[in-house]
C-alpha positions as CSV (number, residue, x, y, z in Angstrom):
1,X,-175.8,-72.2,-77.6
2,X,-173.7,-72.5,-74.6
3,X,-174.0,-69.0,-73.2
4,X,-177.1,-67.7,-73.8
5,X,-178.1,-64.6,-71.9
6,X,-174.8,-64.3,-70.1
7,X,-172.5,-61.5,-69.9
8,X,-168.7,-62.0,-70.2
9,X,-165.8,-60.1,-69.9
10,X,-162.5,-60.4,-71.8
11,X,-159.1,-58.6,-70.6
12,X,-156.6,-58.8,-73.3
13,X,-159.5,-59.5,-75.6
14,X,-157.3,-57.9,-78.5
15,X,-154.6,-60.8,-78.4
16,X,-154.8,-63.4,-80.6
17,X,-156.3,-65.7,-78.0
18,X,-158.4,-63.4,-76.0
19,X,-159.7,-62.3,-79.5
20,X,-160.4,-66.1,-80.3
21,X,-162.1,-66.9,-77.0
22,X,-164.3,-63.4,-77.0
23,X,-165.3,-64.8,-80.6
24,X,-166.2,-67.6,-79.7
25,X,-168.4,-66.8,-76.4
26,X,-170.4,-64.6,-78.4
27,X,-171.1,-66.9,-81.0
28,X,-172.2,-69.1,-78.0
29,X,-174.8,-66.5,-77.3
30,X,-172.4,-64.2,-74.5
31,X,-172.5,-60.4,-75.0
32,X,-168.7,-60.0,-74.8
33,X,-166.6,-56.6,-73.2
34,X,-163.6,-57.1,-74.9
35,X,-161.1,-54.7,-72.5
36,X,-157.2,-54.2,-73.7
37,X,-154.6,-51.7,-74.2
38,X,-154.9,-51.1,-77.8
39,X,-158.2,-49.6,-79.3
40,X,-157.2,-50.9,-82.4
41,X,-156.7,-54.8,-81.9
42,X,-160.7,-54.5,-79.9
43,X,-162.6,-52.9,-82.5
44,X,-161.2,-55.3,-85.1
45,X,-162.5,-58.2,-82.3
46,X,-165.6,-56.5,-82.0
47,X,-166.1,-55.7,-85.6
48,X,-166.1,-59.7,-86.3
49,X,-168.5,-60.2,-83.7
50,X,-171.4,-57.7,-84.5
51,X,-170.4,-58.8,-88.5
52,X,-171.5,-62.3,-87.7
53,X,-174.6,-61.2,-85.8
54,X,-173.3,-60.9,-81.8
55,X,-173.0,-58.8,-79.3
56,X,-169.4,-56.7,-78.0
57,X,-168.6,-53.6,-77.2
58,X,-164.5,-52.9,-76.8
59,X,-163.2,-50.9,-73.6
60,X,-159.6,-49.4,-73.4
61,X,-158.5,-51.2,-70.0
62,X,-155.0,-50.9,-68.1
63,X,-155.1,-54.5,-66.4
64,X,-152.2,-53.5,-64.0
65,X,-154.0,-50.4,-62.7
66,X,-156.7,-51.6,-60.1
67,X,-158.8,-47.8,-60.7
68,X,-159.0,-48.8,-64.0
69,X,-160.0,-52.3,-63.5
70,X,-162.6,-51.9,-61.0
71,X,-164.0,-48.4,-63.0
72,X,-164.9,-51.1,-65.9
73,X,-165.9,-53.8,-63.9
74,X,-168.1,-51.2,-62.5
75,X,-169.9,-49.9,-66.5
76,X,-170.2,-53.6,-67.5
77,X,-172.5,-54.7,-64.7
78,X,-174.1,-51.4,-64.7
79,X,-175.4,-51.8,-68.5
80,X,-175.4,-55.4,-68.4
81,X,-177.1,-56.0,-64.7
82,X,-174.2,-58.0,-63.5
83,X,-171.1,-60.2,-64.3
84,X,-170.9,-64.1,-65.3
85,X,-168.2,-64.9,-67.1
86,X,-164.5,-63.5,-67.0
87,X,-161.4,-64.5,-68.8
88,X,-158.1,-63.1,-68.0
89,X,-155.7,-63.3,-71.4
90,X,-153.6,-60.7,-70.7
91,X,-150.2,-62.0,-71.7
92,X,-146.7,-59.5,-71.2
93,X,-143.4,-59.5,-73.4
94,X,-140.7,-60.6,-70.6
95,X,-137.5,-62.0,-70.8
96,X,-136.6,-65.8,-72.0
97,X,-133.7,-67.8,-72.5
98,X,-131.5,-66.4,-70.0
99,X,-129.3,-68.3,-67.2
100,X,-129.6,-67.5,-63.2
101,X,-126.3,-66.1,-63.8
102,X,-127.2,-63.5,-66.7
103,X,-131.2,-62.9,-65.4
104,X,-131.4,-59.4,-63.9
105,X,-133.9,-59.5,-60.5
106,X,-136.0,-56.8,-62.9
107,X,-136.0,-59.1,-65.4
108,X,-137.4,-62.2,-62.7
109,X,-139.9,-59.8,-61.4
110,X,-141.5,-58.5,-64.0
111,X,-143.5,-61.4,-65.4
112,X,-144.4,-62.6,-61.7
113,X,-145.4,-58.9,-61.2
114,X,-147.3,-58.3,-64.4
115,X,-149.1,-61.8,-63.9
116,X,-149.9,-61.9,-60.7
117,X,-150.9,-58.7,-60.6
118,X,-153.3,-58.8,-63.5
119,X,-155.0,-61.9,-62.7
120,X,-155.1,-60.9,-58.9
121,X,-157.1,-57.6,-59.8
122,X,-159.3,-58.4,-62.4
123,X,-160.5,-61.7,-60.4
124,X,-161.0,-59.0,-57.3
125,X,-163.2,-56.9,-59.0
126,X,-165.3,-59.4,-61.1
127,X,-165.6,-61.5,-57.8
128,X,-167.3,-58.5,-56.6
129,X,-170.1,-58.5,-59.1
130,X,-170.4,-62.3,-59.3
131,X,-171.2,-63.0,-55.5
132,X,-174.7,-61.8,-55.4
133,X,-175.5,-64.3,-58.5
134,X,-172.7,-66.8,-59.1
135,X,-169.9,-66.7,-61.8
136,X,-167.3,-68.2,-63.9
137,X,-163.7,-66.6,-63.3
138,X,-161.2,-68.3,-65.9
139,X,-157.5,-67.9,-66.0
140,X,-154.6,-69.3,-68.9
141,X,-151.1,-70.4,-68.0
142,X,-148.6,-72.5,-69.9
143,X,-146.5,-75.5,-68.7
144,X,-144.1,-73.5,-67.8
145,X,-145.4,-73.5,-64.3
146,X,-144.2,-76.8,-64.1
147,X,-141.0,-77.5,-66.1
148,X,-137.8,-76.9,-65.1
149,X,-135.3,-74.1,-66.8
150,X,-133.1,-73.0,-67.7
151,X,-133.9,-69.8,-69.1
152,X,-137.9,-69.1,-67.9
153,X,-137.4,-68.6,-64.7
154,X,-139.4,-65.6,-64.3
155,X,-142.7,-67.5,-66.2
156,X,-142.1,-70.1,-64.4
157,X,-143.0,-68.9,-61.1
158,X,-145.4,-66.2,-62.4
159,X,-147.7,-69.1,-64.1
160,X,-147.2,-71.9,-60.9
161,X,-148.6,-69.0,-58.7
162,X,-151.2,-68.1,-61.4
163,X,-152.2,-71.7,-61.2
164,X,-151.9,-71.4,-56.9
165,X,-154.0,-68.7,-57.0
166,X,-157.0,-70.1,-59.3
167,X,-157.1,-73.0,-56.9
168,X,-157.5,-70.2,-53.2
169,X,-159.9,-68.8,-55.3
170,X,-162.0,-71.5,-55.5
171,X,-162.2,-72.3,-52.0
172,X,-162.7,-68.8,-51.3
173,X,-165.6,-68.0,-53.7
174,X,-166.9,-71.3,-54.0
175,X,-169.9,-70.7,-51.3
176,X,-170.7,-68.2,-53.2
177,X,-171.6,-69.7,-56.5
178,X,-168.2,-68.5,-58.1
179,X,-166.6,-71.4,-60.3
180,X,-162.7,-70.7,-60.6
181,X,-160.8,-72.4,-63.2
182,X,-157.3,-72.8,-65.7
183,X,-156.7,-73.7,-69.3
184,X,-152.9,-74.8,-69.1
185,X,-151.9,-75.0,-72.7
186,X,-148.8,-75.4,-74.5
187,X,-147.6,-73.2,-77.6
188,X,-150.4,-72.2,-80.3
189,X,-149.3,-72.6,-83.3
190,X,-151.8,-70.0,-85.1
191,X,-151.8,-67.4,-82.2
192,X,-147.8,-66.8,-83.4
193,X,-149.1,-65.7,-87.2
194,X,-147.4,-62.1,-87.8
195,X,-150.4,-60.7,-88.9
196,X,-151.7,-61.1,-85.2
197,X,-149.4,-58.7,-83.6
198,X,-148.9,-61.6,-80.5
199,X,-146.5,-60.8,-78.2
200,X,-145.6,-64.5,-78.1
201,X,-144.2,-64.3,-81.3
202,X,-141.2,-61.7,-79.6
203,X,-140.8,-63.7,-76.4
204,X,-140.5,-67.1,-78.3
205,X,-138.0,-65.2,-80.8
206,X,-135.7,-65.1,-77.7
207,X,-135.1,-69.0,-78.0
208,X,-135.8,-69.8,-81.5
209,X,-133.1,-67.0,-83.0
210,X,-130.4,-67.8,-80.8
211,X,-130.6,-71.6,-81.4
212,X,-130.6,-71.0,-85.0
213,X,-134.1,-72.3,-85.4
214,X,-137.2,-70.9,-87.6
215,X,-140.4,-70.4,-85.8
216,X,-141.8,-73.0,-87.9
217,X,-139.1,-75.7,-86.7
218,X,-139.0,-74.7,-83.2
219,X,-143.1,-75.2,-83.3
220,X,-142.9,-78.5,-85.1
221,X,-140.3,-79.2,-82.6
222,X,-142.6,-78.6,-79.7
223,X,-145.3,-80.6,-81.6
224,X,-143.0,-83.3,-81.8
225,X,-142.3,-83.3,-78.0
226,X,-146.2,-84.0,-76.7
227,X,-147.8,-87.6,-77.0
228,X,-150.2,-86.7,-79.9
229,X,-147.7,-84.8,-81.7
230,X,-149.3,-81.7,-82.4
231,X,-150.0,-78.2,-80.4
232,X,-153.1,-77.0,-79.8
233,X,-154.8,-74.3,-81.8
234,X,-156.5,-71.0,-80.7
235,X,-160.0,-73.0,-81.6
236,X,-159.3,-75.6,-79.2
237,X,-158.6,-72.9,-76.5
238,X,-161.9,-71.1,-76.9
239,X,-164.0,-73.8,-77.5
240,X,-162.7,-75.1,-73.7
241,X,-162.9,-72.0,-72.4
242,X,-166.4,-71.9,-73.8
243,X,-167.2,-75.2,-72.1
244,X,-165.8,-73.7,-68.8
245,X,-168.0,-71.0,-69.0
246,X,-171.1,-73.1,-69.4
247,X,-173.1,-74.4,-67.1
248,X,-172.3,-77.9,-68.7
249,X,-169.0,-77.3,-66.4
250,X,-171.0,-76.4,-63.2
251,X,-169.6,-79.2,-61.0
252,X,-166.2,-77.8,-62.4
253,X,-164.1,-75.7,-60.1
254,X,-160.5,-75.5,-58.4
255,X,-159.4,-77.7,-62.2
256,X,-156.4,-77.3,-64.6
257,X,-157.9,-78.5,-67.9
258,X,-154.7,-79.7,-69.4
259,X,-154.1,-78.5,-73.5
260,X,-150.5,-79.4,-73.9
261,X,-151.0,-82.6,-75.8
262,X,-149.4,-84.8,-73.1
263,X,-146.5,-83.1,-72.8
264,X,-147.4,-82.8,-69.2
265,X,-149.4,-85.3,-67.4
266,X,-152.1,-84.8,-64.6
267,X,-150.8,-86.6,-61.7
């Protein structure tokens, strides 16, 4: 197993793909802290993982409030002796779809808030824990950050400085042992499902609805726009974040690992 005898956390582990990657580490052997807003969505995470023999425990966590961050951060390396592993899935319902013209300055700052923010204090905290003994900080954007509109302005530069911020962190924490790194994937096709409760599925109604489309033919539309013709699923996801995590990736730091099927290419 990949991550035996490490301790990881996940924020916004009750999401479709923080649920999938907090699976996943603790089939790889991690005792998971799944931490979100909705007690419900974590004990359903955590009641797969103990059912197929790991190790979670689910912790009501307001990822924009640094008290509350750092008060958690604080309990998990208490009763686990430390931090090694943390994943930041947090995602936030925000506008899409709208022109300069029509975009409200609340409705531009409130994904570059609510993103920045988040990954800015639980990457504070955890680096806190993981620079006596080294650590994995992981982070998930979309590619957004690097396409231009109209109508995602907001995402857009909330992701790009998601992504400028994983690659400071690196240089910052690397002396310290503290690996820093970013899954950039395009759309997931099975983290949309209904029964999953994704946020996604509301901010991608936004474009889909207006032009008329179905989910299902705006996804195969995506699919159709990458190289390989197909979007990634929330298995690929965890099984690279997973790899991140490992110590198989220990040269790995200051990376993009890129997921969106060649619709962007690494220059």
């Amino acid at each position: 197993m990949l991550l035996t005898n490490k301790t990881a956390v996940v924020y916004g582990g009750g999401g479709a793909i923080g649920g999938a990657v907090a699976r996943t580490f603790a089939r790889e052997g991690a005792r998971v802290f799944v931490a979100g807003r909705t007690r419900r969505k974590l004990d359903r995470v955590v009641a797969d993982i103990v059912a197929a023999g790991g190790e979670a425990s689910a912790h009501e966590v307001d990822v924009l409030d640094a008290a509350s961050v750092e008060a958690h951060a604080d309990v998990v390396a208490e009763r686990a002796g430390g931090i090694d592993i943390a994943f930041n899935a947090t995602g936030f319902v925000h506008v899409q779809g709208k022109p300069l013209a029509a975009l409200s300055l609340a409705e531009f700052e409130h994904p570059v808030h609510a993103y920045i923010r988040s990954n800015y204090l639980t990457a504070k905290v955890v680096a806190r824990h993981m620079t006596v003994r080294g650590g994995v900080i992981l982070m998930i954007t979309t590619p957004v950050s690097h396409m231009a509109g109209p109508g995602f302005m907001g995402h857009c530069v909330a992701l790009a400085g998601v992504e400028a911020m994983m690659r400071h962190l690196a240089g910052e924490l690397g002396a310290h042992g503290v690996r820093v790194a970013c899954i950039r994937s395009h759309a997931i096709a099975d983290a949309i499902a209904p029964e999953l409760e994704s946020g996604t599925r509301e901010v991608f109604a936004q474009m889909a609805e207006p032009a008329g489309l179905t989910f299902d033919a705006m996804l195969d539309g995506a699919a159709q726009s990458t190289l390989l013709r197909r979007l990634p699923r929330l298995e690929n996801v965890a099984a690279t974040a997973a790899f991140l995590a490992s110590d198989r990736a220990g040269p790995m730091t200051g990376a993009i690992v890129n997921l969106t099927g060649g619709m962007l290419l690494d220059m």
